[in-house]
C-alpha positions, 0 to 999 in steps of 0.5 A, spaced: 528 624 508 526 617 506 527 616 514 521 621 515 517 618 509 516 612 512 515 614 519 509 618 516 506 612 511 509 607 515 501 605 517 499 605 509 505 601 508 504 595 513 497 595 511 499 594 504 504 590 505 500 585 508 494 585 503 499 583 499 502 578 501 495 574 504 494 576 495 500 574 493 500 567 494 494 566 490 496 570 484 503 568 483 500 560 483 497 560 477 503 562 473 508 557 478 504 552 479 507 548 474 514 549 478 511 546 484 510 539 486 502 538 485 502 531 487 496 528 492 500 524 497 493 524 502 490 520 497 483 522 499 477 525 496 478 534 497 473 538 498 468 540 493 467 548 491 461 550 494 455 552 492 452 559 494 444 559 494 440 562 501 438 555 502 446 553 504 448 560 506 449 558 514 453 552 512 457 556 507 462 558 511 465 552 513 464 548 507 469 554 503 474 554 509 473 546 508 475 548 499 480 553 500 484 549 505 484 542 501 485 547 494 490 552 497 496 555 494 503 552 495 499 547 499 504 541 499 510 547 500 507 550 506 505 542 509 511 540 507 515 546 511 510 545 517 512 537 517 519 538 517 517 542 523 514 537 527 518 531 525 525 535 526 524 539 532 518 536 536 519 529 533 512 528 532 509 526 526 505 530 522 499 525 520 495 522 525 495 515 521 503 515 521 507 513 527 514 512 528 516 506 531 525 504 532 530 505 528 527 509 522 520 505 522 514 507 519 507 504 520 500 505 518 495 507 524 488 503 525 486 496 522 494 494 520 496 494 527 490 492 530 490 485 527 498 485 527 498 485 535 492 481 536 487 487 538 482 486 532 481 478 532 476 475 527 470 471 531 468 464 529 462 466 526 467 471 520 471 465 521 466 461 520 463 465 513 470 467 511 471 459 510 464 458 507 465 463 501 472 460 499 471 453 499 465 454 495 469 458 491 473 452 491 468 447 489 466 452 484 473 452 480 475 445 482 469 444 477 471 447 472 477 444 472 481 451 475 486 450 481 484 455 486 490 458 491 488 463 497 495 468 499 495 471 505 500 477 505 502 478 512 502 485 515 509 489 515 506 490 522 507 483 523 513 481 521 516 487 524 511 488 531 517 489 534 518 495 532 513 498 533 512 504 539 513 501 545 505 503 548 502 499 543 500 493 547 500 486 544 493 482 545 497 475 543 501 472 540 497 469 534 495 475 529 489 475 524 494 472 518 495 466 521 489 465 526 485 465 518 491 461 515 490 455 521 483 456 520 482 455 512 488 449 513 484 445 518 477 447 516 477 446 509 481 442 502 484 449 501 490 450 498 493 456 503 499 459 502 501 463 509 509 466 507 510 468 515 515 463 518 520 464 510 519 472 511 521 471 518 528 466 517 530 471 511 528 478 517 536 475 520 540 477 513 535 482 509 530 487 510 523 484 507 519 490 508 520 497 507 521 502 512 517 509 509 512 504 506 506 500 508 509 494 502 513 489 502 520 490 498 523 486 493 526 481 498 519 480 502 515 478 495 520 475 493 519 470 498 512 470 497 511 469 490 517 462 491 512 460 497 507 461 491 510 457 486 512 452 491 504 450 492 502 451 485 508 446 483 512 450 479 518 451 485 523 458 484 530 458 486 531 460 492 533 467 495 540 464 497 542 461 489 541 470 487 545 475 486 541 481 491 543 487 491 541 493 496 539 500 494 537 505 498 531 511 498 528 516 501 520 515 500 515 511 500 507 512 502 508 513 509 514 518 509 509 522 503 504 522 508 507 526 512 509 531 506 517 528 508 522 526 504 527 522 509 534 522 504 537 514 504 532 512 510 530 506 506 533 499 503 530 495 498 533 490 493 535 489 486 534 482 486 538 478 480 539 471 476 533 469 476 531 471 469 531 466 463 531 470 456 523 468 456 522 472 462 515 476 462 514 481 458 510 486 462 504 489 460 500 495 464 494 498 463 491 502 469 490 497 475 489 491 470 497 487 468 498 481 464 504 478 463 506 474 457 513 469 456 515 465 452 518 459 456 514 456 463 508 452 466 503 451 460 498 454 465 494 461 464 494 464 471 488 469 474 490 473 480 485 477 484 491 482 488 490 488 492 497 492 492 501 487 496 499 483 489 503 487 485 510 485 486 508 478 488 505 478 481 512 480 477 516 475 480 511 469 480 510 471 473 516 468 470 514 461 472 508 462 467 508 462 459 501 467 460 498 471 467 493 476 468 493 480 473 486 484 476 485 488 482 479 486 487 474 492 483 475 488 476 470 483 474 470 476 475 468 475 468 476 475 467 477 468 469 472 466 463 475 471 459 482 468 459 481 460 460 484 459 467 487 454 469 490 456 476 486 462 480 490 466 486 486 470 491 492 475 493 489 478 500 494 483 505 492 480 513 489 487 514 484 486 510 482 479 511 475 481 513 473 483 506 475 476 504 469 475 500 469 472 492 463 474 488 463 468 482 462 469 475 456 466 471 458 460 467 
């Protein structure tokens, strides 16, 4: 009986059946969305709702398969499915700015890899103007009394180029970071801080940069901010006094690029016995950190950071009573406001060619 029913109706009965489940989605999102995960690992600008008007009418239909693509239900859950797809069975990554390099890396596509291998090189004349910029910067902070530091960052490309994917060419040996570091040292009065070379002799016994991460772990920026300290005067203990501990992870920027989480496919490190009971007691207000100790270098420290910034700051903090941290969009004016004595211009390699410091009024 039920046989011949559905043999009879067996059309209206898939038609309904896929009117459903094309509707589905959209009606059980609003009541699950709060179950699901709804973060933005894209870190971009979606699309926006479309007007309707008769003078857009023949763009409508692009801009609102663009809208409801970006704002689609079960979006992550249904990327994440294809991304496991891609990676596992076709061993192919599912965005086009992540590529898988040996043994588990993951690098950031376009200007971090151009500038590690050599591709993208600054010309004399960048050079010339990038020089010029920071040493009247310098000029201007001397005056005030204000010690000036410029940190470069290297690239994770840089330090681990030989893990990329064999069919990136390398152009030469001498990548961005360090062409700008010879450069601002053989050109100007500078205080240059370039933690290459410390990185690479600490990449025999630890990683110093995250596999599913476009950052330095805690061990690189370790390195970095006792190469820090060493040039404002104030040296740090030495990794090898410390007790370092490895943890594991299973995502990092990269990996939620691609929507994937790779189980223990990353190492960082817990890092100890550095602290004194006047470590800095941090605080965090959106992009803008300070840190507050009661114990180390008189001197208030300004530093202008991009993300590389974040955790040098925490540990080159503790060798200072007071630190402000701001990001590259903050004002200037933060160095008047807190009365500096000591300001670091953080900046990662690949970004060496936004190397631009617009001075305060003062």
């Amino acid at each position: 009986m039920i046989l011949k029913l559905f043999d009879r109706y067996k059309y209206h009965i898939w038609t309904v059946s896929f009117v459903l489940f094309l509707f589905a989605p959209t009606v059980l999102y609003p009541v699950l969305r709060y179950r699901l995960d709804t973060t933005d690992y894209e870190k971009r600008a979606k699309a926006p709702r479309p007007s309707v008007s008769v003078t857009e009418l023949s763009v409508f239909p692009e801009a609102f398969n663009s809208y409801y693509s970006d704002h689609l239900p079960f979006r992550n859950e249904l990327i994440g499915i294809n991304s496991r797809i891609d990676y596992y069975i076709f061993r192919d990554s599912p965005n086009d700015r992540v590529v898988f390099g040996d043994d588990g890396w993951l690098f950031y596509t376009g200007e971090a890899i151009d500038t590690s291998t050599g591709k993208s090189m600054l010309s004399e004349e960048e050079l010339k103007e990038i020089g010029s910029n920071l040493q009247n910067a310098s000029d201007y902070f001397s005056k005030l009394g204000i010690e000036f530091l410029v940190f470069i960052a290297p690239n994770k490309e840089t330090v681990y180029r030989d893990k990329l994917p064999t069919y990136y060419t390398v152009y030469s040996d001498i990548n961005v970071g360090k062409q700008l570091a010879d450069y601002l040292k053989a050109n100007t009065d500078i205080n240059v801080v370039w933690p290459y070379d410390e990185i690479m002799k600490a990449r025999d016994e630890y990683y110093t940069y995250c596999h599913l991460d476009t950052h330095w772990n805690n061990v690189g920026s370790y390195i970095g901010a006792c190469e820090a300290a060493g040039a404002l005067g104030t040296p740090m203990q030495p990794l090898n006094e410390l007790t370092v501990t490895p943890v594991t992870y299973s995502r990092g920027d990269l990996s939620d690029m691609m929507h994937l989480i790779l189980k223990n496919s990353d190492t960082d490190y817990a890092i100890s016995g550095y602290e004194d009971e006047g470590y800095p007691v941090e605080q965090f207000y959106g992009e803008f950190i300070e840190f507050h100790n009661a114990s180390g270098d008189d001197r208030t420290v300004v530093m202008r950071r991009d993300s590389y910034g974040i955790r040098l700051s925490r540990f080159l903090s503790g060798q200072f009573k007071d630190m402000y941290v701001m990001t590259s969009d903050s004002p200037m004016d933060t160095i008047n406001m807190f009365g500096a004595d000591v300001f670091i211009y953080e900046i990662v390699e690949r970004n060496a060619t936004d190397i631009r410091i617009n001075l305060p009024d003062r």
